[in-house]
C-alpha angles and dihedrals in degrees: 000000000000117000128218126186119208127199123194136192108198100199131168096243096031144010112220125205140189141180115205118187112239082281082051099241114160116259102175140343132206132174118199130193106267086209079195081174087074098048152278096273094047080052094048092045094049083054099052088050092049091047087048096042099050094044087055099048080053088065092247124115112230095253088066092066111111114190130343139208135214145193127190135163111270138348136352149163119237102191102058094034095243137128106222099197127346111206089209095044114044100185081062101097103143104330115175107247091231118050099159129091106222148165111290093263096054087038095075095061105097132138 
């Protein structure tokens, strides 16, 4: 199975994206506009596209992601999958970091 890494930078202007090979080694990159005015699940789905999309554009299939990594502004908790306030998007009070329900690959990709 191949394996694929993703790193995201959740930002309240642009989501960035990028796919590293199993060295790490960058693949691909996208950034995508956050639109935060229109609410943390049209963010988090516009995450979750961006995140599809680019894996797919890398010639891998999403369950072939492995981990992935995110940064957002402020804090969040990990462990339950959360950001607890974002100081660049203030709807975002402890918004779950996965608000689709998808198919069991895409699924997997929470905060």
């Amino acid at each position: 199975m191949n394996s694929v890494f993703v790193g995201i930078d959740l930002g309240g202007t642009n989501i960035k994206v990028g796919c590293f090979d199993s060295e790490l080694n960058l693949l691909c990159k996208v950034s995508v506009a956050t639109e935060a005015d229109m609410g943390p699940a049209v963010v988090v789905e516009r995450m979750t596209e961006a995140i599809i999309s680019l894996v797919k554009d890398a010639g891998f299939k999403p369950e072939d992601i492995k981990a992935a990594g995110i940064g957002t502004p402020g804090p969040a908790d990990y462990r339950k999958g959360i950001i607890i306030n974002s100081t660049n998007m203030p709807t975002f009070k402890n918004v779950p970091g996965s608000t689709r329900k998808a198919d069991p690959p895409t699924s997997r990709l929470k905060i």
